[in-house]
C-alpha positions in Angstrom: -43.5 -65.0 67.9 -46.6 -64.2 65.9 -46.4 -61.7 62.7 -46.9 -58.3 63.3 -50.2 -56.6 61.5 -49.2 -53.9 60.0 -50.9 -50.5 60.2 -51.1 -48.4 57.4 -52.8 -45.1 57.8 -54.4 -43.2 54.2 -54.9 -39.5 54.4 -57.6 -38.2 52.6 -59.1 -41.9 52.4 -62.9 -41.1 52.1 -63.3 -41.6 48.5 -61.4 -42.2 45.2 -57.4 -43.3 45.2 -57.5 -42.6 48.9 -60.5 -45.1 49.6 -59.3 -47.7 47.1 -56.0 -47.8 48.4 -57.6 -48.5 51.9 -59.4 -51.2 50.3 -56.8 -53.4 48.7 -54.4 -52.9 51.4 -56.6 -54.2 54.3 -57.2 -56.8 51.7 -53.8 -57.6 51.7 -54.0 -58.4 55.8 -53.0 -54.5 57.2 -55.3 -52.8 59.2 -55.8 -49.4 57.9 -56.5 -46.1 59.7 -58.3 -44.5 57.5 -58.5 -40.5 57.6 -60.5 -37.7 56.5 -60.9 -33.9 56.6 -64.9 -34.7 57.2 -65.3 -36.8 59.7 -69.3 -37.6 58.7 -67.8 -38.9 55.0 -64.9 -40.7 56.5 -67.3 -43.1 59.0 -69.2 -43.7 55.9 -66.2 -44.8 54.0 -65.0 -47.0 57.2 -68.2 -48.9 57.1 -68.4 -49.4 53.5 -65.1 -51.3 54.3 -65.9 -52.8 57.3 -68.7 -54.4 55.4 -66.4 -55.9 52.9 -64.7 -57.7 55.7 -61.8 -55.5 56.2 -59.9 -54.6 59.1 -60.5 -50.5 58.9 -60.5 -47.8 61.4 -60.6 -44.3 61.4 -59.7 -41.2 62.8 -60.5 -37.0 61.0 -57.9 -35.6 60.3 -56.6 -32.2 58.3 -53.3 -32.2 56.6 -53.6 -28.3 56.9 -54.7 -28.2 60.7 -50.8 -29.3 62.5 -52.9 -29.9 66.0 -55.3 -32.3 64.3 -52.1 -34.6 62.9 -51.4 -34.6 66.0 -54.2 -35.7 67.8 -54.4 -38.5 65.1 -50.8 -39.3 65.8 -51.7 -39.6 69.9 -55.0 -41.8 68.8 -52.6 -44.1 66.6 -50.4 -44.3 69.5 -53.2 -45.5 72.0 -55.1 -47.5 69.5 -52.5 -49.2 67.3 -49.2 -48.6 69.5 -47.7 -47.6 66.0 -47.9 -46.5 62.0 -45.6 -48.8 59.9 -47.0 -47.5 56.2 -48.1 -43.5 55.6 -49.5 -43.2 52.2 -49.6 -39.3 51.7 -53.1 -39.1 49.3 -54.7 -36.1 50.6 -54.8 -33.4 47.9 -56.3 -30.9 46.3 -56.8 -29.2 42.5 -58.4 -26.0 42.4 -61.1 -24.8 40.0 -59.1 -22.1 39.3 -56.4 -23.3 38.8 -56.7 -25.3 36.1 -56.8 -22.9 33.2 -54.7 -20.2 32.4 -51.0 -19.2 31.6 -48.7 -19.0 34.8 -47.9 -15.1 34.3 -51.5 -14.6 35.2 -51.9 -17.1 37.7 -53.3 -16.2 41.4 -50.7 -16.6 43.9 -53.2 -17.0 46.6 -54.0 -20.3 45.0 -50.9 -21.6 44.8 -50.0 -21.2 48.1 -53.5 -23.1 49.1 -52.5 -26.1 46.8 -49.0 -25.9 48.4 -50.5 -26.0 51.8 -52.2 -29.3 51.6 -50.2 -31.0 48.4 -46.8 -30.0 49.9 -46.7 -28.6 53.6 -49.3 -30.9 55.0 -47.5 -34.1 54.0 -44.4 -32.7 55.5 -45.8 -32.6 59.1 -47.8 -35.5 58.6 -44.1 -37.5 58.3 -42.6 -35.2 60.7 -45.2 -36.6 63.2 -45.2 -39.8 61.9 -42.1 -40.6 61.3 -40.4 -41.0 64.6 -42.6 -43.3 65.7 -41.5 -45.9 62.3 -37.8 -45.5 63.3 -38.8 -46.6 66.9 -40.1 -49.9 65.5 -37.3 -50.5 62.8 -40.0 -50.3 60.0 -41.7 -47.7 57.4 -43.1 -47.7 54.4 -44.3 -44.1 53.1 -45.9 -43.2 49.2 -46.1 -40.3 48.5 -49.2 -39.5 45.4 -47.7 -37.3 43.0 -48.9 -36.8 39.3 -47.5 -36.9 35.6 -48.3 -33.0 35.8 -45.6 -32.4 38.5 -43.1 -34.6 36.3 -39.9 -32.2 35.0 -39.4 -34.8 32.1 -43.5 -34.6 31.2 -43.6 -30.6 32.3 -46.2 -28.3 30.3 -48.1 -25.3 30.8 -51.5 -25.0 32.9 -52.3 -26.3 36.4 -49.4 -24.3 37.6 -50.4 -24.7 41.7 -51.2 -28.2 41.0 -48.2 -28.8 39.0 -45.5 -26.9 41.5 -47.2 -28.9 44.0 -46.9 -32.1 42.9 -42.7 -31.7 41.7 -42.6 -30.3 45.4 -43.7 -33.5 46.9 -41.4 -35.3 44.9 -38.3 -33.3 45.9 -39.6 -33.6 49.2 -39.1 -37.9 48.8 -35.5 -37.6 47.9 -35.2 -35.4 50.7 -36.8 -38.0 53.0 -35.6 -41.0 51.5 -32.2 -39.5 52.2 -32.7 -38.7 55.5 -34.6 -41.7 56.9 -31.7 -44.1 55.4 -30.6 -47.2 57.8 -34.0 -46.9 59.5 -35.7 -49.2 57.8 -38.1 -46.4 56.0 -38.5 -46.9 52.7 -39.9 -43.8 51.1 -41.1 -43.3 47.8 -43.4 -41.2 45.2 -45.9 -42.6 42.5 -48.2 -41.7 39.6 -51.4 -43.7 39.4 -52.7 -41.9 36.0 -55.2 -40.0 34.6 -58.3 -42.1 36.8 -61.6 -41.7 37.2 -61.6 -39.8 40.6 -63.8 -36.7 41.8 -60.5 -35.2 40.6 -59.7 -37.0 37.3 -63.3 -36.7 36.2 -65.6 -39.4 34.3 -63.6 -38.8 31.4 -60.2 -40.5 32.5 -58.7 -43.6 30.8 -58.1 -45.8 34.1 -60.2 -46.6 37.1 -59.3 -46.3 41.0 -58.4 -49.4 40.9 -55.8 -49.3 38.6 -54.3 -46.7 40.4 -54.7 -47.6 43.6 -52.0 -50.8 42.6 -48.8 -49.0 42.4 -49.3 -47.2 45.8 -49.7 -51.1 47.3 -47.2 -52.0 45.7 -44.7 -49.5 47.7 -46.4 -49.9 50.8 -45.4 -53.7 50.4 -41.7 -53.4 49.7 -39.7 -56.0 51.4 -36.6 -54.7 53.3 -34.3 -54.6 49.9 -36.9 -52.3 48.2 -36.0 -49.3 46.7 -36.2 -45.8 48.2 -36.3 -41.8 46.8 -37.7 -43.6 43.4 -40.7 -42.0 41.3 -43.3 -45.0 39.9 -46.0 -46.0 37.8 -47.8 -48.9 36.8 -45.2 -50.6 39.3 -42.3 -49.3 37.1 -39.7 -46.7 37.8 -39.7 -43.4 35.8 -38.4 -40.5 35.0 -39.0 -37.5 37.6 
């Protein structure tokens, strides 16, 4: 019987973590579905791969838009007959919410951070999910940050920072649920890199980053699941 390729599909793929996860894991032999909020950036992205010899493909979609997972989910479907890794990338840190105490914070942009750090992964592995427990096999990472980390918690970023302790939560909660499936479901920190997020300022490149995140999505069967990582190593939440 020959192997089965693995798809992996990256939300929020078009640049940065999201685009250098993509690369090492179609490096690693998966063929990755590559997504994107703009669809213009995301074909660029794709063929930037492409060129490097990898197996890429890609599809828009919007975390925040529930009808454009879904038409992602149905292109999958037709395309790839199945998703066997979900690395949940796509995310967002608002100008305005990087400075200031939490008493004066804006609710409105918390709730926008929540929608797209938090709530959008959630239907992405509502979607998505069902269709790994068909096929016996999942593999999901979830991108979280040392500023939603309880044991690393300070002031500032509040949005960011709610958002990011949310997703973890929302890995136990998975990792829980999804047990005897063969899902494996976990959360990571790749570091302060040098991102459109992290600025040219940050100590570690994509590509540092990026490694952890391959890492899970390459768990063999007696991996671990509902951990928080970094550098490959479990930590504290």
């Amino acid at each position: 019987m020959a192997a089965v390729t693995r798809i992996a599909l990256v939300s929020g793929a078009n640049k940065g973590l999201g685009l250098e996860i993509s690369r090492q894991l179609a490096a690693k032999g998966l063929t990755v579905l590559l997504t994107a909020r703009d669809a213009k950036k995301g074909e660029a992205a794709t063929a930037e791969l492409r060129r490097e010899g990898h197996s890429v493909d890609f599809y828009p979609m919007d975390v925040t838009d529930t009808g454009s997972i879904k038409r992602c989910y149905d292109y999958a479907v037709r395309k790839h007959r199945r998703v066997d890794v979900l690395i949940n990338n796509a995310g967002i840190m608002l100008e305005e919410d990087k400075a200031g105490p939490a008493l004066s914070a804006s609710v409105e942009t918390v709730r926008r951070t929540f929608e797209t750090n938090v709530i959008g992964h959630l239907v992405v592995c509502q979607i998505f999910i069902p269709l790994m427990e068909m096929h016996g096999y999942g593999r999901i990472v979830n991108l979280s940050s040392g500023l939603g980390t309880l044991s690393e918690m300070e002031g500032g970023f509040l949005g960011y920072r709610l958002s990011k302790t949310a997703l973890n939560a929302l890995t136990r909660v998975l990792a829980h649920e999804t047990k005897g499936m063969g899902i494996l479901v976990n959360s990571m920190c790749p570091g302060w890199c040098r991102t459109d997020m992290g600025g040219p300022e940050a100590t570690r490149s994509a590509e540092e980053g990026a490694r952890t995140a391959v890492y899970l999505a390459t768990l063999g069967p007696k991996g671990p699941t509902g951990k928080y990582f970094r550098d490959k190593k479990q930590i504290d939440w």
